[in-house]
C-alpha positions as CSV (number, residue, x, y, z in Angstrom):
1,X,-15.7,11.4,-19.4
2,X,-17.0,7.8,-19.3
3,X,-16.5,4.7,-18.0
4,X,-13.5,3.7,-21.2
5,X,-11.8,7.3,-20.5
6,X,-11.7,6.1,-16.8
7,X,-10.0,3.4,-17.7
8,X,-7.6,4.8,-19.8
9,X,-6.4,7.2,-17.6
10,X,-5.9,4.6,-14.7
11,X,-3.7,2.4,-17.2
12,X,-1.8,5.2,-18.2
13,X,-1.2,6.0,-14.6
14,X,0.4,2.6,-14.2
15,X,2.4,2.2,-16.3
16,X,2.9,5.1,-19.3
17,X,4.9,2.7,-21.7
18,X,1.6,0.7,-22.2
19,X,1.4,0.8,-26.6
20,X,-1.7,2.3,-28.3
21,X,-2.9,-1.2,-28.5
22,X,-2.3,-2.9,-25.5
23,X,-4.7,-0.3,-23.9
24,X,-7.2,-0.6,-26.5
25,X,-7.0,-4.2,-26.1
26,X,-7.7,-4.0,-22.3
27,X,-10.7,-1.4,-22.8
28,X,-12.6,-2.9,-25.5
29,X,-11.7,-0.1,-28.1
30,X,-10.3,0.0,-31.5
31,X,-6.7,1.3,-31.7
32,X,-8.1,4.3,-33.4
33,X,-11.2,5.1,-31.0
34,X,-8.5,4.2,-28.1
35,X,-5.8,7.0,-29.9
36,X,-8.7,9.4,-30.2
37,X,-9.8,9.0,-26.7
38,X,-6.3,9.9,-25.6
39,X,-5.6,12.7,-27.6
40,X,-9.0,14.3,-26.2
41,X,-7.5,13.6,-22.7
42,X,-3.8,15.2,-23.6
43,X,-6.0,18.3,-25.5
44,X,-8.3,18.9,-22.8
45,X,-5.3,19.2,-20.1
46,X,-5.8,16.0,-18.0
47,X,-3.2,13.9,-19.3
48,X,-0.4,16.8,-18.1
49,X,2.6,14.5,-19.4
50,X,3.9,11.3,-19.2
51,X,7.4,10.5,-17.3
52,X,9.4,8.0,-16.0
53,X,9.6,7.8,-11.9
54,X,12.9,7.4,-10.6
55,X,13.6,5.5,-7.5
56,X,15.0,8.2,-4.2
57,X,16.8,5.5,-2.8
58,X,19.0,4.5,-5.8
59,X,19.0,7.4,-6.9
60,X,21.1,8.4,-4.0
61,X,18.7,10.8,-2.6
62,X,17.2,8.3,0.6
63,X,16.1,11.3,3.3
64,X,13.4,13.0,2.4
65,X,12.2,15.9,4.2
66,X,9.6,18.4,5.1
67,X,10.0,21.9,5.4
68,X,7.0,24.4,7.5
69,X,8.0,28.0,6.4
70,X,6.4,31.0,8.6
71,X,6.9,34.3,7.4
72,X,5.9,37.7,9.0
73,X,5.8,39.2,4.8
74,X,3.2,38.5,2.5
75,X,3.1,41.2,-0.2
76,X,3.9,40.0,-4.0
77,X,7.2,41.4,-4.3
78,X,8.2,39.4,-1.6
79,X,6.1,35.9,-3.1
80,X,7.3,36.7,-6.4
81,X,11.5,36.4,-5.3
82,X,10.4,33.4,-2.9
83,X,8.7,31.5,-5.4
84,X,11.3,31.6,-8.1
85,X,14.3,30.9,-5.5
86,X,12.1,27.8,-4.1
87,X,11.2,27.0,-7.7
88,X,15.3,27.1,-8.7
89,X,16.3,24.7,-6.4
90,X,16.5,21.1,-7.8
91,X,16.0,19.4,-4.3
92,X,12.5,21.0,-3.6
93,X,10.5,18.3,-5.1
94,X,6.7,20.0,-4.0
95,X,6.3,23.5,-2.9
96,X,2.6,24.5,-1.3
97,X,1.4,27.6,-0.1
98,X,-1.1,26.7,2.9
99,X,-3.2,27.7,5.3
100,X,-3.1,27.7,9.4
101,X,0.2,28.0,11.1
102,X,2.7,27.0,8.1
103,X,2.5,29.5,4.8
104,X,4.7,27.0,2.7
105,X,5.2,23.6,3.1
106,X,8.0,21.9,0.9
107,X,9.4,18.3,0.2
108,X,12.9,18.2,-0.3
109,X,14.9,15.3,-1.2
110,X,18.6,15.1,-0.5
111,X,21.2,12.3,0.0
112,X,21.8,12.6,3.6
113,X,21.8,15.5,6.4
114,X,25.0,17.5,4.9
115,X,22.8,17.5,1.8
116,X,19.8,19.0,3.6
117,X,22.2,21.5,5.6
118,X,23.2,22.7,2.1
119,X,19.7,24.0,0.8
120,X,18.6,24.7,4.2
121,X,21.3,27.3,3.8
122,X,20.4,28.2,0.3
123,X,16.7,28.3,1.5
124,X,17.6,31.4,4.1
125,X,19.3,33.1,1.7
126,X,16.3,33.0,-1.1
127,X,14.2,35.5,1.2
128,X,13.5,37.0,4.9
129,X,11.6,34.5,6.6
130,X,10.4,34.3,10.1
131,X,10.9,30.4,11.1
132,X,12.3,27.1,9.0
133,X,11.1,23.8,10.6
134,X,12.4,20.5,8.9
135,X,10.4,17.2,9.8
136,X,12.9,14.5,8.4
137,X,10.9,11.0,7.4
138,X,11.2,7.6,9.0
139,X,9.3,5.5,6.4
140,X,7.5,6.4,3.8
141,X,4.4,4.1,4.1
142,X,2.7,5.2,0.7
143,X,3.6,6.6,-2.3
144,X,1.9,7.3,-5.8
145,X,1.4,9.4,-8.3
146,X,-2.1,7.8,-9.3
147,X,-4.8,10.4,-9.1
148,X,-7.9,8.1,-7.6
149,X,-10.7,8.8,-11.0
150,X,-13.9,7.8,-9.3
151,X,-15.2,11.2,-9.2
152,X,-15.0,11.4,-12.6
């Protein structure tokens, strides 16, 4: 990993639709050296895919949530049922298992609070659970999917 891969990866990051040559171009490479250098990245695992982002708001899903799950169980049957009904549900955007007083922490997107009523339901139905706290968001002062790459 250099300083071209570097590179690379944080124009990618931008914006994925950037051509083969464009990024070249903008990292002093040959098309060829530059497609090389990014099929080592997609080989090696760190480029996982590339997407398109939707906007939540227009999109129709503005309230974003957060979700601290306690539980008293924590043997793998029960993990193994929780995980796939979290996993199932289209709303859970990010699903964590963590450490301190929460076990799972999930961000759920929904349209409004009859929305979030509606997989809070289906949520207490995946698996026994000790207590479900929602944090609903006011703002959402930063978002991105950039990874920062200095460390690299």
């Amino acid at each position: 990993m250099d300083k071209k891969d570097r590179c690379i990866l944080a124009l990618l990051q931008t914006d994925a639709r950037l051509s083969n040559n464009e990024i070249a171009e903008q990292v002093h490479l040959s098309p060829t050296a530059c497609w090389k250098r990014i099929q080592h990245l997609q080989a090696s695992g760190l480029i996982r895919r590339q997407v398109c982002l939707l906007d939540n708001n227009k999109a129709g899903l503005g309230v974003t949530v957060f979700v601290s799950i306690k539980t008293n169980r924590h043997d793998l049957n029960w993990l193994e049922k929780f995980s796939l009904g979290v996993k199932d549900m289209p709303e859970v955007m990010e699903f964590y298992r963590m450490t301190g007083d929460t076990d799972y922490l999930l961000k759920v997107v929904v349209p409004d609070i009859a929305g979030f009523d509606f997989v809070y339901k289906k949520l207490i139905q995946v698996a026994e659970l000790f207590d479900v706290s929602s944090s609903f968001a006011m703002e959402e002062l930063k978002y991105t999917t950039a990874l920062p790459l200095d460390h690299l």
